[in-house]
C-alpha positions as CSV (number, residue, x, y, z in Angstrom):
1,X,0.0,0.0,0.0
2,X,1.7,3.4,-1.0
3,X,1.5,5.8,1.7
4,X,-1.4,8.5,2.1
5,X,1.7,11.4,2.5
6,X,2.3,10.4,-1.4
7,X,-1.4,10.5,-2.3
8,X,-1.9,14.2,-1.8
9,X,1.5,16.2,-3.6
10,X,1.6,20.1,-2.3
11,X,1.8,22.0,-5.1
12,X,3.0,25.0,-3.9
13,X,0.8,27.9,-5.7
14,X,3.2,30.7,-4.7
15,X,6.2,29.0,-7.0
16,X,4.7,27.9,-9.9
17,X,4.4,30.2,-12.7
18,X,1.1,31.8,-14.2
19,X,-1.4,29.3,-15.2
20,X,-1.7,29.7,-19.1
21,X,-5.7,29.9,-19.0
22,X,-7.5,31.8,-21.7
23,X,-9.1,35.0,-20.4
24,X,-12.1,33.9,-20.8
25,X,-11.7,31.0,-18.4
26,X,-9.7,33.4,-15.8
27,X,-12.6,35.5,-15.6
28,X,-14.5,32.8,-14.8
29,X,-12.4,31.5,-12.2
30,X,-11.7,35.1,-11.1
31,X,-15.7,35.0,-10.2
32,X,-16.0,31.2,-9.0
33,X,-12.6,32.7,-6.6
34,X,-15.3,35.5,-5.4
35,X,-17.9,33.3,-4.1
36,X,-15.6,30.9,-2.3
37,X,-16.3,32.0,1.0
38,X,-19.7,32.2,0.7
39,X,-19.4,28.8,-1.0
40,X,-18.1,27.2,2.3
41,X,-21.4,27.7,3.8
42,X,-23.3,25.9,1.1
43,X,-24.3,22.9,0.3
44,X,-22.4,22.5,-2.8
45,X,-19.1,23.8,-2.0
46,X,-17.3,21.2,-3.9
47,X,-16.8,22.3,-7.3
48,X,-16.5,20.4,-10.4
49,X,-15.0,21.4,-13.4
50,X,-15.1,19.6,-16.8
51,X,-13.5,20.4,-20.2
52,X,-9.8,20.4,-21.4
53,X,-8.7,23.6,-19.3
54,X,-9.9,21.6,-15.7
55,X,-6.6,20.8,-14.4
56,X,-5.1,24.3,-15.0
57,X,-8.6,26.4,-13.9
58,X,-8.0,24.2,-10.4
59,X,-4.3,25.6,-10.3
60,X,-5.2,28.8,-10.8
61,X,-8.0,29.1,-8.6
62,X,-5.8,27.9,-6.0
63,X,-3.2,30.7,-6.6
64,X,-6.3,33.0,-7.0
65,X,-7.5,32.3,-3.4
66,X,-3.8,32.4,-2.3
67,X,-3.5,28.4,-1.2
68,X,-1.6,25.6,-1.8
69,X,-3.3,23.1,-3.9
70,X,-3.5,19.5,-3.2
71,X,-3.2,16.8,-6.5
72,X,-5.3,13.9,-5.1
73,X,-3.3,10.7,-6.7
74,X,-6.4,8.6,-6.9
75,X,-4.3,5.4,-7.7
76,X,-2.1,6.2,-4.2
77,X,-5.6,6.7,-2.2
78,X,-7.5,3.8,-3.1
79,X,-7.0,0.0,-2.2
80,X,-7.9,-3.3,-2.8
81,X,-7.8,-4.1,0.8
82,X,-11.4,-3.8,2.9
83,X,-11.8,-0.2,4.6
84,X,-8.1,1.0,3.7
85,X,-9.6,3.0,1.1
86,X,-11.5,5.0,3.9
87,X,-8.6,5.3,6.5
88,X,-6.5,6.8,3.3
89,X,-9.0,9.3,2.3
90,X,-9.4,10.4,5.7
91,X,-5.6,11.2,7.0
92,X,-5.4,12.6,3.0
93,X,-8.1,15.2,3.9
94,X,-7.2,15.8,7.4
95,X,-3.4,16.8,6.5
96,X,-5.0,19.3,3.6
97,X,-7.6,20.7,6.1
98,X,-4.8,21.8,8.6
99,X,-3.0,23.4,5.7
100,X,-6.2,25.4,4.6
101,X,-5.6,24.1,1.1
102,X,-7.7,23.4,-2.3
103,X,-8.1,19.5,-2.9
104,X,-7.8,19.2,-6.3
105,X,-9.0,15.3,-7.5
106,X,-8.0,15.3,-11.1
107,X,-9.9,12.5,-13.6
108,X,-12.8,12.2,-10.9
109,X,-14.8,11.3,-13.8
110,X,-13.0,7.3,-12.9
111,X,-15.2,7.7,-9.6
112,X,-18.3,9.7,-10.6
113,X,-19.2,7.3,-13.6
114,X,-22.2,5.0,-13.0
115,X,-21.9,3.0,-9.7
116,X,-21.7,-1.0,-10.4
117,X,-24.2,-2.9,-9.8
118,X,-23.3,-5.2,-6.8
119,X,-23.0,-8.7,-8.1
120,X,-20.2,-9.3,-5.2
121,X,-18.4,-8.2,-1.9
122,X,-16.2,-6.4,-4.1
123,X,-18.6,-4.7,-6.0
124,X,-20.5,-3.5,-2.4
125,X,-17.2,-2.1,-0.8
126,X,-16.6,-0.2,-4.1
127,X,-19.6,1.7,-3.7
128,X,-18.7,2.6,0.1
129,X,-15.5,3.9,-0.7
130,X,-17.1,6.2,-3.1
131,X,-20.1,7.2,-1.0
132,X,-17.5,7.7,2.0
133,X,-15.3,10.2,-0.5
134,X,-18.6,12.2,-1.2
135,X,-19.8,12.2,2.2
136,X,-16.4,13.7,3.2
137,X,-16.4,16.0,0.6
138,X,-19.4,17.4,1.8
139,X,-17.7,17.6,5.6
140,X,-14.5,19.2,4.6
141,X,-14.1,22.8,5.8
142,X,-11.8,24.0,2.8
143,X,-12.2,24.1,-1.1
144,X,-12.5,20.6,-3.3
145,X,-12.6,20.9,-6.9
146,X,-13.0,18.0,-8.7
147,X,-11.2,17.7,-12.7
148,X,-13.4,15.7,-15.4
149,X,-13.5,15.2,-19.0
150,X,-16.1,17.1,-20.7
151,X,-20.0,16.4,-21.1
152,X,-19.4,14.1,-18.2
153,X,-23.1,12.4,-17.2
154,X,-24.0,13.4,-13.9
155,X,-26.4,11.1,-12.0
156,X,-29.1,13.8,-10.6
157,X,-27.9,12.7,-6.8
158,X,-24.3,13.9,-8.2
159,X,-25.3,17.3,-9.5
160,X,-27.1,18.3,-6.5
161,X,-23.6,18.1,-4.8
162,X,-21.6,19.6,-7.2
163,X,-21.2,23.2,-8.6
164,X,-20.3,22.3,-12.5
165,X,-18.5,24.6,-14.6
166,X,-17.2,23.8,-18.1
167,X,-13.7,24.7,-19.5
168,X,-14.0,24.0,-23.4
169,X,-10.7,24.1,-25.2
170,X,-8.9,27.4,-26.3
């Protein structure tokens, strides 16, 4: 099992260089950077944002709000093992909680794509882990933006959590 200190990279906002964004899109993270603390108080304060500029509208909302961002290795977080999937997700967002910083979960469309249907044990736990990950995304005091493909499908359960906002290409 790789450790949960490997699952969640600091990248430091203050080093990195600007985030080449169209303006378009800066604008609109400019805005989305507006409402964040009103957005901690809501019920969908996670954010997710779909399109081919995702990854880099995360970064630079991060460096927007002045925080460090948190990469969310997905393959380092979850295991095959019963409940270790849980106990990794939960150090992961405690350490980015006392650092005040943006979770960034990059290719969340992996765990937001129709649950299985549970044939088996494994199938059952599967499901936890992700209903444990969205229940804690709810419970987390900071920022969580979540990175997806475009014209992901959203269950309706899903889009009442999430705030979506689309990032075409340049």
């Amino acid at each position: 099992m790789k450790q949960p200190s490997k699952a969640a990279k600091p990248a430091t906002t203050a080093s990195r260089p600007s985030v080449g964004l169209p303006a378009k899109d800066l604008a609109q993270v400019h805005a989305i950077a507006a409402t964040a603390n009103r957005r901690a108080a809501s019920k969908r304060k996670a954010l997710l944002f779909t399109g081919t500029s995702a990854t880099a509208a995360a970064e630079a909302m991060a460096k927007e709000l002045r925080r460090d961002l948190y990469r969310v290795d997905l393959s380092a977080v979850v295991s095959k093992y019963i409940g270790e999937s849980e106990k990794n997700l939960e150090r992961l967002f405690a350490r980015a909680e006392a650092k005040d910083a943006v979770l960034l979960i990059d290719e969340a469309d992996a765990l937001l794509g129709k649950r299985t249907e549970v044939k088996d044990a494994h199938d059952r736990y599967a499901n936890l882990a992700i209903d444990y990950l969205l229940r804690r995304i709810e419970q987390y005091a900071g920022l969580v933006v979540l990175a997806s493909r475009p014209k992901l499908a959203l269950s309706m359960t899903l889009q009442r959590r999430f705030s979506v906002y689309d990032f075409p290409p340049p």
